[in-house]
DRENKE-597027 format. One record per residue (C-alpha): residue in three letters; x, y, z. Coordinates in steps of 0.25 Angstrom, whole numbers, padded with zeros to 4 digits. Layout:
REM residues N
   r    px    py    pz
 ALA     X     Y     Z
...
//
This chain:
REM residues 460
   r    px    py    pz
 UNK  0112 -0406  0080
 UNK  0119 -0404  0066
 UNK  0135 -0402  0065
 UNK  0135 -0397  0053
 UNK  0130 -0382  0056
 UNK  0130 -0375  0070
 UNK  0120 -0379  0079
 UNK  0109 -0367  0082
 UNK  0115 -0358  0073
 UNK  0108 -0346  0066
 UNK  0111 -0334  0056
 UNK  0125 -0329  0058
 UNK  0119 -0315  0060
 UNK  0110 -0319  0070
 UNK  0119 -0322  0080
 UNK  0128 -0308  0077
 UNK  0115 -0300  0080
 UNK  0111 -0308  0091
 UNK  0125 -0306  0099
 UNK  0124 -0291  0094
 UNK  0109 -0288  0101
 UNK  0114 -0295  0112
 UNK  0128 -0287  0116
 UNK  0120 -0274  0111
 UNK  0110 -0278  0122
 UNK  0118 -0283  0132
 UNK  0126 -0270  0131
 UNK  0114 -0261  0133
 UNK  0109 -0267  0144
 UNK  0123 -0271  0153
 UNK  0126 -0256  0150
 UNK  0112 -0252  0158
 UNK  0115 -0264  0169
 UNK  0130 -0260  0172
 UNK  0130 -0244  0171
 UNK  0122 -0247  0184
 UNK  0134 -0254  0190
 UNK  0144 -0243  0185
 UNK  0134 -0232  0193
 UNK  0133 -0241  0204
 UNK  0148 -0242  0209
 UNK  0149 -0226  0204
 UNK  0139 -0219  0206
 UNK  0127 -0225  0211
 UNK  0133 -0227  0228
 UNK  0135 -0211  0229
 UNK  0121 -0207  0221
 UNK  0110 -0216  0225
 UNK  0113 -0222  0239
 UNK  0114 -0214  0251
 UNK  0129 -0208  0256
 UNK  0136 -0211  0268
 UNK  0143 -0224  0268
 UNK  0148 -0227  0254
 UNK  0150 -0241  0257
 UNK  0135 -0244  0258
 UNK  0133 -0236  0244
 UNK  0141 -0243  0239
 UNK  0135 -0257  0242
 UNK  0121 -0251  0239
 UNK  0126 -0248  0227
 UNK  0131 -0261  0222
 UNK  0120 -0267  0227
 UNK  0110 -0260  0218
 UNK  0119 -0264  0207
 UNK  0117 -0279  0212
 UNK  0102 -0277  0212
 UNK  0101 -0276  0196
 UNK  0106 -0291  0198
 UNK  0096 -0295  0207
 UNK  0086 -0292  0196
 UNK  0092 -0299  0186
 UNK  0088 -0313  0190
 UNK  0074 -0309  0189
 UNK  0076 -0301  0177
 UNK  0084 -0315  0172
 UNK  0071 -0324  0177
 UNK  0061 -0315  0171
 UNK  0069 -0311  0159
 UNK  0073 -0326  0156
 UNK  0061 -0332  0156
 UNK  0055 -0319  0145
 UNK  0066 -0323  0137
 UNK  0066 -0338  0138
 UNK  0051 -0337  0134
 UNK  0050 -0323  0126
 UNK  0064 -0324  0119
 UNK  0076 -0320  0123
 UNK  0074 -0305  0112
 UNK  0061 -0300  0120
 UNK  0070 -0302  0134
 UNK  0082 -0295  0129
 UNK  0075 -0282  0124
 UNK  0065 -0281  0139
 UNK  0080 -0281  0144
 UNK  0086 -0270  0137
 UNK  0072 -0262  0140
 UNK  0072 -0264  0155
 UNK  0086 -0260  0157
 UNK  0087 -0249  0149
 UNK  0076 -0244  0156
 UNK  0081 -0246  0170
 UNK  0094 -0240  0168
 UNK  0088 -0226  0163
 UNK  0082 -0225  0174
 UNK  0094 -0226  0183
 UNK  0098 -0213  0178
 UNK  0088 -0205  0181
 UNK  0088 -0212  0196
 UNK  0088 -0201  0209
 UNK  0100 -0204  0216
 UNK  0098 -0205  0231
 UNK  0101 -0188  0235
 UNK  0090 -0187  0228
 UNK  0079 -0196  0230
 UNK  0084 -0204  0242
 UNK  0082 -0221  0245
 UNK  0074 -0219  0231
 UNK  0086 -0218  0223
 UNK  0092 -0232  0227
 UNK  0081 -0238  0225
 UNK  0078 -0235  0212
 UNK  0091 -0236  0206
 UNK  0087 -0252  0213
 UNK  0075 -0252  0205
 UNK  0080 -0251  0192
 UNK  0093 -0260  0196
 UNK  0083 -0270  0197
 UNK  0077 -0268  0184
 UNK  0091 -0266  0178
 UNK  0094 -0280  0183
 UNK  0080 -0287  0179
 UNK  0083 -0281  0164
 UNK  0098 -0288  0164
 UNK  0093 -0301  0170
 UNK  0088 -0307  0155
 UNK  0098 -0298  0147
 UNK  0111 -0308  0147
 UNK  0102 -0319  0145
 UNK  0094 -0316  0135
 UNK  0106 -0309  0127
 UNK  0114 -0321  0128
 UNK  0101 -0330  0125
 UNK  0100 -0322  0112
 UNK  0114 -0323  0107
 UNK  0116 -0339  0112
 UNK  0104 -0343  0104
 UNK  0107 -0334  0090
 UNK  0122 -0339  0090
 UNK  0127 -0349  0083
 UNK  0133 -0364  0087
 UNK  0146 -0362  0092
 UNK  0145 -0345  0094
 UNK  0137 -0343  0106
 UNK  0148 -0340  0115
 UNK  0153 -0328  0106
 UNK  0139 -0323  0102
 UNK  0133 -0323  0117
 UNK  0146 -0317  0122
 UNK  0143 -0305  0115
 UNK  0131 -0302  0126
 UNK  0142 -0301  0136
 UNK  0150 -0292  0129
 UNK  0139 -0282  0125
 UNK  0137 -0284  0143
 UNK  0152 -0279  0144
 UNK  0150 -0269  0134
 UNK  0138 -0262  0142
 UNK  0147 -0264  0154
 UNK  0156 -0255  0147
 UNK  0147 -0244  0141
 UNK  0142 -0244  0157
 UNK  0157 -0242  0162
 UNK  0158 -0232  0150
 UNK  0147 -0224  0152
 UNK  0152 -0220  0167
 UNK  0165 -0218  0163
 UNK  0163 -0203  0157
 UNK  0153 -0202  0166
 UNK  0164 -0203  0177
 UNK  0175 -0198  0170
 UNK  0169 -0185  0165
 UNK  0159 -0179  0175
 UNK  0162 -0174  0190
 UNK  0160 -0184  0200
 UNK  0147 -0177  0205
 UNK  0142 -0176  0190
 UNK  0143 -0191  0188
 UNK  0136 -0194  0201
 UNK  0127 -0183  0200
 UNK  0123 -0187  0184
 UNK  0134 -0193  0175
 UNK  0130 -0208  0182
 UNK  0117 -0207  0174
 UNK  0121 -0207  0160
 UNK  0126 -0221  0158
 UNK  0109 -0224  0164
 UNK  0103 -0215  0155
 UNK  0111 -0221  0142
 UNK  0103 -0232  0144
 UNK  0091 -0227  0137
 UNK  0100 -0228  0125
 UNK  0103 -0242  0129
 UNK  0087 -0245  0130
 UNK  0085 -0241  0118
 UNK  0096 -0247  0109
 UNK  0094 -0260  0116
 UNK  0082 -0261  0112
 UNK  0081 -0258  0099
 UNK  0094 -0268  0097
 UNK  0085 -0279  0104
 UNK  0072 -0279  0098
 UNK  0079 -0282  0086
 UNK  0086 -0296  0089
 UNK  0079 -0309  0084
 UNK  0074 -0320  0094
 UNK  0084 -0330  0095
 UNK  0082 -0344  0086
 UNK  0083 -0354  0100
 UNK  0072 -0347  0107
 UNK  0062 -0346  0097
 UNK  0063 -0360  0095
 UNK  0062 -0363  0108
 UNK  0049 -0356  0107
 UNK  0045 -0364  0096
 UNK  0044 -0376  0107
 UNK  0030 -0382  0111
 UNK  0035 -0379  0126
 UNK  0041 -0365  0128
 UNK  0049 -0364  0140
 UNK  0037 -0358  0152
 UNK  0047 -0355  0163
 UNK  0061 -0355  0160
 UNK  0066 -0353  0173
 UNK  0062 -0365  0178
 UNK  0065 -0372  0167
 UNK  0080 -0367  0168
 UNK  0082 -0371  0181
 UNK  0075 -0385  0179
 UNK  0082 -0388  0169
 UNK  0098 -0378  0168
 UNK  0097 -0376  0184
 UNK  0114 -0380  0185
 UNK  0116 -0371  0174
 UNK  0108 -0360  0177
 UNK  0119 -0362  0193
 UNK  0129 -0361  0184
 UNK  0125 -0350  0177
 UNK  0122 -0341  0190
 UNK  0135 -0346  0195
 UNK  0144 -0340  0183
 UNK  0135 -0328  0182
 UNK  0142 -0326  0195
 UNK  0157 -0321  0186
 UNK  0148 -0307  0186
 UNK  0154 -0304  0200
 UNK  0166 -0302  0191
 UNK  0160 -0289  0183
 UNK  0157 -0285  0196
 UNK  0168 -0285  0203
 UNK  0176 -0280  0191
 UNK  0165 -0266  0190
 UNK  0154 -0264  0200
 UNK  0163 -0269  0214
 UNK  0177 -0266  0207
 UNK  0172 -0251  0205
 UNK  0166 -0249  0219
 UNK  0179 -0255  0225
 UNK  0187 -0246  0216
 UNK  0180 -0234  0216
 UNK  0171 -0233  0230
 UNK  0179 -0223  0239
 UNK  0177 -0235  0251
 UNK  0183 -0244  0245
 UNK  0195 -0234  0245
 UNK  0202 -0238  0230
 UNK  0200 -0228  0223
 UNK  0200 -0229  0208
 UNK  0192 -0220  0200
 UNK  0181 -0221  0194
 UNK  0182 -0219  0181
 UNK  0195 -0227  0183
 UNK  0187 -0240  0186
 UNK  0175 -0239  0175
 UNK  0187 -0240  0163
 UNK  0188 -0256  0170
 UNK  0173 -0257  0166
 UNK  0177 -0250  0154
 UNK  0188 -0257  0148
 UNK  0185 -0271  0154
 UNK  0172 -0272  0147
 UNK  0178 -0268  0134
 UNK  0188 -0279  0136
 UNK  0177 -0291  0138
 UNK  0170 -0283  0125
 UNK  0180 -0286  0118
 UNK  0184 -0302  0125
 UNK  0168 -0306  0126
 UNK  0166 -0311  0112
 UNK  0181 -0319  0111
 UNK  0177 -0325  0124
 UNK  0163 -0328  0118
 UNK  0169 -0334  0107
 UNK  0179 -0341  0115
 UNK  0169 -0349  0122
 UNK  0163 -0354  0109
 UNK  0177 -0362  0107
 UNK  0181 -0367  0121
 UNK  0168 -0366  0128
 UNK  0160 -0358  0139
 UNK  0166 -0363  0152
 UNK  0181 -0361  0150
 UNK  0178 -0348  0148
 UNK  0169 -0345  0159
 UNK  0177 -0353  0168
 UNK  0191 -0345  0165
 UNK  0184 -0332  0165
 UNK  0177 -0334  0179
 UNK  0190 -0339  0186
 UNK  0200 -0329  0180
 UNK  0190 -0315  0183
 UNK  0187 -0319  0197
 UNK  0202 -0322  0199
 UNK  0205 -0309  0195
 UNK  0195 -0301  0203
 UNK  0204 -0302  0214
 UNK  0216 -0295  0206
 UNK  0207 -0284  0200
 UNK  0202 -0282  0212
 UNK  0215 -0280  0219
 UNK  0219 -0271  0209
 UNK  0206 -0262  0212
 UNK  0211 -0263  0227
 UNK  0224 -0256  0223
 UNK  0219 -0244  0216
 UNK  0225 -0249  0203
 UNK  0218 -0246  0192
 UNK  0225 -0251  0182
 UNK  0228 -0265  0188
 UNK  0212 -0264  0192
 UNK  0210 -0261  0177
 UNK  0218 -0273  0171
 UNK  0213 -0284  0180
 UNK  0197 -0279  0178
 UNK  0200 -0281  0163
 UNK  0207 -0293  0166
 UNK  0197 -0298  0174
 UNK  0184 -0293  0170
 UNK  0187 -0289  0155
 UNK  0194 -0301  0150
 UNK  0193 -0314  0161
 UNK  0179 -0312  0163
 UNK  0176 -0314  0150
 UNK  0177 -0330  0151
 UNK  0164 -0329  0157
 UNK  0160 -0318  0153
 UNK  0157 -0318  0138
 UNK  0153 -0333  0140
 UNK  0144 -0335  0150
 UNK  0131 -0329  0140
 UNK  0134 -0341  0130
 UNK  0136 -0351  0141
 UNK  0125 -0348  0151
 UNK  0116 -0347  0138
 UNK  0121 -0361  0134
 UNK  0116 -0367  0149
 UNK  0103 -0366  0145
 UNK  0092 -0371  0135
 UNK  0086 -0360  0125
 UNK  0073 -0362  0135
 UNK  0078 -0356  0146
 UNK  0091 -0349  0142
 UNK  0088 -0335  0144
 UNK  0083 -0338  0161
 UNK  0093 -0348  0163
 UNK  0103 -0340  0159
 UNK  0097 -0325  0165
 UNK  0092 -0330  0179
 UNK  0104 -0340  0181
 UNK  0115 -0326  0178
 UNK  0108 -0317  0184
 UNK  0108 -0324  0198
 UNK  0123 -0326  0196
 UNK  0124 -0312  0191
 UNK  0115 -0309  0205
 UNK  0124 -0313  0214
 UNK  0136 -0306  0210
 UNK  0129 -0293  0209
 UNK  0129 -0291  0221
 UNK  0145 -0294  0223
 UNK  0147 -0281  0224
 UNK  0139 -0277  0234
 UNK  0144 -0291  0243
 UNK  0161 -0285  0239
 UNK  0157 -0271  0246
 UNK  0152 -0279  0258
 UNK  0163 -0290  0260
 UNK  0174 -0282  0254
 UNK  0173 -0267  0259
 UNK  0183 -0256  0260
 UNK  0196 -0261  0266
 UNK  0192 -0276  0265
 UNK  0200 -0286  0254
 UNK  0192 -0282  0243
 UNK  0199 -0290  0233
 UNK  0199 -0302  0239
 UNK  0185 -0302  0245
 UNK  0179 -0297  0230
 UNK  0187 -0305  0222
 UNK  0184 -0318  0229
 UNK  0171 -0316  0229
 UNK  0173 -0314  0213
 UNK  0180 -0325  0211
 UNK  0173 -0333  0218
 UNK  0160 -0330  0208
 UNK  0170 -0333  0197
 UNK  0174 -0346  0203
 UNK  0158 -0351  0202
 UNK  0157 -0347  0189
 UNK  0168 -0354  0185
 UNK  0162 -0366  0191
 UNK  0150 -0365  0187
 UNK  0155 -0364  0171
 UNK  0165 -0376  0175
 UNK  0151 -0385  0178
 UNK  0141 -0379  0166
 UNK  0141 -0387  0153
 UNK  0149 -0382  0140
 UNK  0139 -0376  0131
 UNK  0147 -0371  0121
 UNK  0144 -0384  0112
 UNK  0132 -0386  0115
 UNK  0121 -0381  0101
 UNK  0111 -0371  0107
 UNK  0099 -0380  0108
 UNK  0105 -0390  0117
 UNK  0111 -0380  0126
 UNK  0105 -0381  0141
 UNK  0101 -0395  0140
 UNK  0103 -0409  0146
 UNK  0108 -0414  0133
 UNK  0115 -0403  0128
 UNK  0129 -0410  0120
 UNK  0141 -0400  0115
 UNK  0143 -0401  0101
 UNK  0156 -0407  0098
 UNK  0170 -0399  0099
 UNK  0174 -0400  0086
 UNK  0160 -0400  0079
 UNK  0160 -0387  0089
 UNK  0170 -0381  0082
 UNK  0167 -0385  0068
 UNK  0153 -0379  0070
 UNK  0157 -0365  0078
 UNK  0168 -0363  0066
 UNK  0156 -0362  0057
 UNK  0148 -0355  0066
 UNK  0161 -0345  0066
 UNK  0163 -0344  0052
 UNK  0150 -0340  0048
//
């Protein structure tokens, strides 16, 4: 490898439009996959599942939102391989079709007065599909960024994939809020729910066109250029990165974090069982504001790990949010809002965001260009798996009247505790030029060489 020029590098635009498709992307489809969570804590119990005991609508509920996550380890095994063996473009752009689709087609669901059992199961269906469409999305993103970027950048220019994620979190949480703010209570559960689902059409639609146009990326194409094309990634991955794929699904457990913070903090804080009380449209300015706050941290994070490396970062980020996950949710216990509101944006918005804005650059970086895309997608997504039913597991071992604070939050940190683990055992990759990363010989260039060629890289 030479010093004298950043290793892998290529055309200083190509990397800017790369990162730009991919938060552009990332935030079209996030806002399809997690409008369904916000209709799933509000509306969803009352509309599609029978009445009577509001404690069983509400675990039925979650548990359709933890279905889409079920998918997503097939969607990641099946997705993976197309874009391990297609590239990672033509993977990226079935996505946005797929969940675009499926999201439209929530709106114009039966709710259960109307067509009875039907209704769940439909709105199950195309959860399903939701979850198989998001299964290669992260992944493939990521992919496209990592391998565009330059030496010494990836952190920074991967990062941006998780901040267009928060940023369709954010148009989700803001696409209720007028809904809920503005119309009658009977209006938004009658009608009003189903706007944010038909905007997706316009997300479709701008998706796609934003898509089709992103080049294939340099590593893949050369990679296709090799006598022995990769036949079955996922058996290659696991042959040859199985420690770092465990590790992988073992930090992909820090989403019990988000979840906690939005889908189980806004039943516990709005569900008349549980008897707190906060309003609704109270609660959705915390999904508001805390994913303007990581908009705004991602990138520095990003950029932060490209100077002391991933796993600090990770490892701060996963211990400090689940340790706080205890005080926001004793804040939600006291009907405080504004204590509630602090500690989600501490939490959630700005701790979290160790891991967060990370992880995309450093799950990418445990695997050779081969097999990145299923390595990463089937080893986060089974992480991701198991904590989406949280939820549903904190309305069963924590119900009205029980410690909910305690019970949910150490079941929280306990997640974060693994992944802390698991990022304290990985190898640093932050060093390491992109054609050596997820290999037995892989070497880290030197620190101060490092340096010296990321200060070019930076200056260009």
């Amino acid at each position: 490898m030479s010093t004298s020029t950043p290793p892998s590098s290529t055309a200083p635009k190509t990397p800017r439009k790369a990162a730009a498709s991919g938060w552009i992307g990332s935030a079209l489809e996030y806002y399809d996959f997690f409008v369904y969570a916000q209709a799933a804590a509000l509306v969803f119990p009352n509309i599609f599942f029978p009445k009577g005991n509001p404690t069983i609508g509400i675990l039925v509920s979650l548990a359709t939102f933890g279905v889409g996550y079920v998918a997503r380890p097939v969607g990641a095994f099946v997705l993976g391989h197309w874009g391990d063996r297609r590239g990672r473009k033509n993977v990226l752009v079935l996505c946005m079709i797929v969940m675009g689709l499926s999201t439209f087609l929530v709106a114009l669901l039966p709710t259960y007065h109307s067509v009875g059992y039907l209704a769940p199961v439909l709105l199950v269906v195309l959860r399903l599909i939701q979850g198989f469409a998001v299964g290669g999305e992260m992944s493939g993103a990521s992919a496209m960024i990592v391998e565009h970027a330059p030496f010494g950048r990836r952190g920074f220019f991967a990062s941006f994939t998780l901040q267009g994620t928060q940023a369709g979190q954010l148009l989700a949480a803001a696409a209720f809020l007028p809904m809920a703010a503005l119309l009658p209570a009977d209006a938004f559960q009658s009608w009003g729910w189903r706007i944010p689902f038909l905007l997706s059409f316009f997300v479709l639609l701008a998706g796609y066109l934003i898509r089709r146009g992103v080049d294939e990326t340099p590593a893949f194409q050369a990679q296709q250029d090799q006598p022995e094309a990769v036949k079955a990634p996922i058996v290659e991955a696991v042959r040859d990165s199985g420690s770092n794929m465990l590790r992988v699904v073992c930090m992909a457990l820090m989403n019990a974090i988000p979840t906690a913070a939005t889908v189980f903090g806004a039943t516990y804080a709005t569900n008349a069982s549980y008897g707190v009380g906060m309003s609704k449209t109270g609660f959705l300015w915390i999904s508001v504001v805390g994913n303007a706050v990581a908009v705004l941290l991602i990138p520095f994070v990003g950029d932060l790990s490209d100077r002391i490396g991933r796993r600090p970062c990770i490892i701060v980020g996963s211990l400090g949010s689940g340790a706080l996950s205890f005080a926001y949710l004793w804040a939600i216990s006291q009907n405080n809002l504004a204590l509630t509101f602090v500690l989600a944006i501490l939490m959630w918005g700005l701790v979290y965001q160790g891991y967060n804005a990370v992880f995309p650059a450093f799950y990418q970086e445990l695997f050779p260009t081969r097999t990145r895309v299923t390595g990463f997608a089937v080893s986060q997504n089974i992480g991701t798996m198991i904590t989406a039913f949280l939820p549903t597991v904190y309305a069963l071992v924590a119900p009205p009247h029980a410690n909910v604070p305690l019970i949910v939050g150490a079941f929280t940190f306990g997640c974060a505790a693994l992944a802390a683990i698991a990022a304290f055992t990985a190898p640093e990759t932050y060093r390491v030029p992109l054609e050596d990363l997820g290999t037995a010989t892989a070497k880290s260039v030197p620190y101060e060489e490092y340096r010296r060629l990321r200060a070019g890289v930076v200056a260009v």
